[in-house]
Wavefront OBJ file of the C-alpha trace (Angstrom):
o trace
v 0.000 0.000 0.000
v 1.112 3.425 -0.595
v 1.525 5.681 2.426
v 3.058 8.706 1.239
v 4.183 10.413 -2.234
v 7.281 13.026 -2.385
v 7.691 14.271 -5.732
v 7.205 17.113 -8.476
v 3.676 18.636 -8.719
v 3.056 18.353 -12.395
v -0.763 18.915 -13.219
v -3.528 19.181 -11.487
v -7.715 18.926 -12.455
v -10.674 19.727 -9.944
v -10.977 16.006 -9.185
v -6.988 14.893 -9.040
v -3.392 15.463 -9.222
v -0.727 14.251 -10.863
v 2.379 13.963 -9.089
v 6.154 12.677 -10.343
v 7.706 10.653 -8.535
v 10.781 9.025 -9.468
v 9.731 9.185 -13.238
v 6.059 7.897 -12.241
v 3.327 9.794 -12.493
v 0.698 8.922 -9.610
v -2.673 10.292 -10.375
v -3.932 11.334 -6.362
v -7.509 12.080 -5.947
v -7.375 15.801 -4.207
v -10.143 18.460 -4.193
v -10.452 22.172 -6.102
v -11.325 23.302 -2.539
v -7.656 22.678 -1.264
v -5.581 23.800 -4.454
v -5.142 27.169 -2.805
v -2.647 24.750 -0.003
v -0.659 23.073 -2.564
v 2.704 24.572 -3.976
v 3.004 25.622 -7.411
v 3.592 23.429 -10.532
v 6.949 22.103 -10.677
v 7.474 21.930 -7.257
v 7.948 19.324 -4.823
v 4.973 18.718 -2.919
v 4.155 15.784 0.098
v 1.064 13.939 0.412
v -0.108 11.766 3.145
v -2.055 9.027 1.129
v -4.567 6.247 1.350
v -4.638 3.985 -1.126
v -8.597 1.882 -2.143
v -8.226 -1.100 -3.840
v -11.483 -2.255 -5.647
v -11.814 -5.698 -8.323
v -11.927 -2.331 -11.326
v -9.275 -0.093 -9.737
v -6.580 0.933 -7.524
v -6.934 4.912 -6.771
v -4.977 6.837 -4.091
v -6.946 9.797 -1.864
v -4.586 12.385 -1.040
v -4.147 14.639 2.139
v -1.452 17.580 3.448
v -1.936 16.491 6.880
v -2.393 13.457 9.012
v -5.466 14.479 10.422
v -6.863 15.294 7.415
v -6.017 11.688 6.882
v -7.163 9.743 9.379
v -9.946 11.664 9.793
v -11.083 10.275 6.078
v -9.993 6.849 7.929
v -12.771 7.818 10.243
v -15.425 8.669 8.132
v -15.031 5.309 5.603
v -15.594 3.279 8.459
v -19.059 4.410 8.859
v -21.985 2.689 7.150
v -22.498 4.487 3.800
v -19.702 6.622 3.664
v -17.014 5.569 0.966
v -13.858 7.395 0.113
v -15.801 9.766 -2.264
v -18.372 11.276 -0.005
v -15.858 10.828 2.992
v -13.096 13.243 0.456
v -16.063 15.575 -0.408
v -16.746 16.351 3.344
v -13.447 17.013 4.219
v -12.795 19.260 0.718
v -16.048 21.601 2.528
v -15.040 22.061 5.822
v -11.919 21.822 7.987
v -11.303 18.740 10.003
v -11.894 21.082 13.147
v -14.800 22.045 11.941
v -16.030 18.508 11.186
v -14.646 17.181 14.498
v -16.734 19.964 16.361
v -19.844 18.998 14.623
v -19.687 15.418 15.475
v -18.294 15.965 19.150
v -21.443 18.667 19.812
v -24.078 15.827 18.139
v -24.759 19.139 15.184
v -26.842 16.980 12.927
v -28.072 19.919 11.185
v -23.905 21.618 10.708
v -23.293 18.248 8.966
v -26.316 17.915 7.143
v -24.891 21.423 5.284
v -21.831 19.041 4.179
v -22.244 17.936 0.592
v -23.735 14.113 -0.062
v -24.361 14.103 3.857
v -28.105 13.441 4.834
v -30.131 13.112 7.843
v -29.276 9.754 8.643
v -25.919 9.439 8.091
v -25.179 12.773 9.696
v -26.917 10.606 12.811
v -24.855 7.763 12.384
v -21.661 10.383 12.357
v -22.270 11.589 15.677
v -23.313 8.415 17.121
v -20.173 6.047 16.082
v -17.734 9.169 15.752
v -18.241 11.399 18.927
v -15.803 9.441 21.108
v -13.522 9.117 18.160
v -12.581 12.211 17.454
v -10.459 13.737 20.278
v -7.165 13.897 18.200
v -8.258 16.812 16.486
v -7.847 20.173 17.712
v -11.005 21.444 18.117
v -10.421 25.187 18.706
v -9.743 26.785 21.865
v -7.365 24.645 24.500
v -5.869 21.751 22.209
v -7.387 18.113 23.700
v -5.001 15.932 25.952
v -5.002 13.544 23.424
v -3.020 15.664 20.865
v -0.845 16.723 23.514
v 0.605 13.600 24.077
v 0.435 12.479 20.486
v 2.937 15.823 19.415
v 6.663 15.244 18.856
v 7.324 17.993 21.962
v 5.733 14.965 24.182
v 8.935 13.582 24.140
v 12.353 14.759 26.153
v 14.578 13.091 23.883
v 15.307 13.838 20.064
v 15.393 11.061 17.992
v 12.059 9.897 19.916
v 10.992 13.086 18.288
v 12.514 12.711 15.043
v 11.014 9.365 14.770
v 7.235 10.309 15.569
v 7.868 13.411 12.996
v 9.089 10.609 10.726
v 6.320 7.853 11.566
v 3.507 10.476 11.394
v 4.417 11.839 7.374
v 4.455 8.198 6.933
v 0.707 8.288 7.438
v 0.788 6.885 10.490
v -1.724 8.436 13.283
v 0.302 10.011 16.249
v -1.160 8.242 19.068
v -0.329 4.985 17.303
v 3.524 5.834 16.701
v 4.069 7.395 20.002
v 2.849 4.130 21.533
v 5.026 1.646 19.138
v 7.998 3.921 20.103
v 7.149 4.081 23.891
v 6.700 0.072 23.487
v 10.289 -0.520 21.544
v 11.710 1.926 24.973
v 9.828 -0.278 27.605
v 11.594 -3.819 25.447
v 14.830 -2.567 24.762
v 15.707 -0.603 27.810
v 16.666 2.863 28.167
v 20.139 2.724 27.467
v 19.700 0.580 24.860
v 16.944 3.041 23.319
v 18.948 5.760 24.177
v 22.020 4.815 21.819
v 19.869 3.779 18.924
v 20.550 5.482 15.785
v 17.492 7.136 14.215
v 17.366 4.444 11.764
v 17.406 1.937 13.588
v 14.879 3.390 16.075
v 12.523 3.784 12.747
v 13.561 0.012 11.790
v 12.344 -1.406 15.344
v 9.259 1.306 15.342
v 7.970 -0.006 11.362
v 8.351 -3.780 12.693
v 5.981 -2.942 16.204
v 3.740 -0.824 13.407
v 3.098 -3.989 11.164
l 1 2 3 4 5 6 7 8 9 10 11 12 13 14 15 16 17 18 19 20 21 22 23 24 25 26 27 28 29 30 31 32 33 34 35 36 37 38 39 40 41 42 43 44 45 46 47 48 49 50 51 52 53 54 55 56 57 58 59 60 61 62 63 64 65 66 67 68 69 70 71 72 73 74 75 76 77 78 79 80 81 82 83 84 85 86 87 88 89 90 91 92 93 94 95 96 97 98 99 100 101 102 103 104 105 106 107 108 109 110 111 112 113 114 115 116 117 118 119 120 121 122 123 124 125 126 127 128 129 130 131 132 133 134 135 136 137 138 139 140 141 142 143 144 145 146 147 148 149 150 151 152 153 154 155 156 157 158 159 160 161 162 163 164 165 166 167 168 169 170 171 172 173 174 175 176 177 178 179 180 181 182 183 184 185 186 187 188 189 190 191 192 193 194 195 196 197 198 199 200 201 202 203 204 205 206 207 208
């Protein structure tokens, strides 16, 4: 599966981007709404991505962010929302935004989001509102993305690696807690004179 793309922006439609990498091209489904965040043509740009395999078709969803991401996680994995209605509600609101709706039970905010009726705006706040806590919200940022930020660690490379685990694709709370396991089974002095690459090495291993 595809994680992440680094590469050379090279065209870009209202429904998808095209992006070089390596002498590929990788077409990345990515709203008009968000063009205004990308850099311009020619340049590099760095997508978090998600990649849907159907019988028909493989076809990668692509974000700036890893909340963005795993928000769209979020939203797939409730009944009747695929990856196209889940991408449309994130191109029409901010994930804060979204993640305030569902937390406050707004049925009628969401209902304003594009392919999103009654019912599933429902189911939204009913399997989502516990689920959502990673997101800042507004005001004073949640506990939860306290300790899921780089700064939660003392030591460097255990920052360096979450920075590195997170544009991955991976979600923050999960790579602090693979990294905080690899500490608690190797030791702190052990940890503590691992090489970033190595910490990454033992980190991917806990993260398959």
């Amino acid at each position: 599966m595809i994680a992440r793309l680094r590469g050379e922006l090279l065209h870009r439609t209202s429904e998808a981007l095209v992006v070089d990498v390596g002498g590929v091209g990788y077409e990345v489904h990515f709203p008009e709404a968000h063009h205004h965040r990308l850099p311009r043509l020619g340049e590099e740009v760095v997508l978090q991505i998600h990649t849907v395999v159907r019988e028909d078709a493989i076809s990668l969803y692509g974000f700036l962010d890893a909340a963005e991401k795993e928000l769209f996680l979020l939203l797939m994995g409730v009944s009747g929302v695929g990856p196209k209605l889940a991408r449309n509600v994130l191109s029409a609101a901010t994930p804060a935004e979204i993640g305030r709706a569902i937390a406050a039970g707004d049925v009628g905010r969401l209902k304003q989001l594009p392919g999103v009726g009654k019912k599933t705006a429902e189911r939204l706040c009913l399997e989502l509102k516990d689920k959502v806590d990673f997101i800042p919200l507004g005001g004073s940022v949640p506990a939860a993305a306290v300790v899921a930020s780089p700064e939660a660690f003392s030591d460097q490379p255990s920052r360096d690696a979450l920075s590195a685990l997170m544009n991955l694709g991976y979600p923050a709370a999960r790579a602090r807690q693979v990294l905080e396991q690899v500490r608690r089974q190797m030791g702190e002095e052990a940890y503590s004179a691992l090489a970033l690459e190595e910490l990454l090495r033992s980190a991917l291993r806990g993260l398959a």
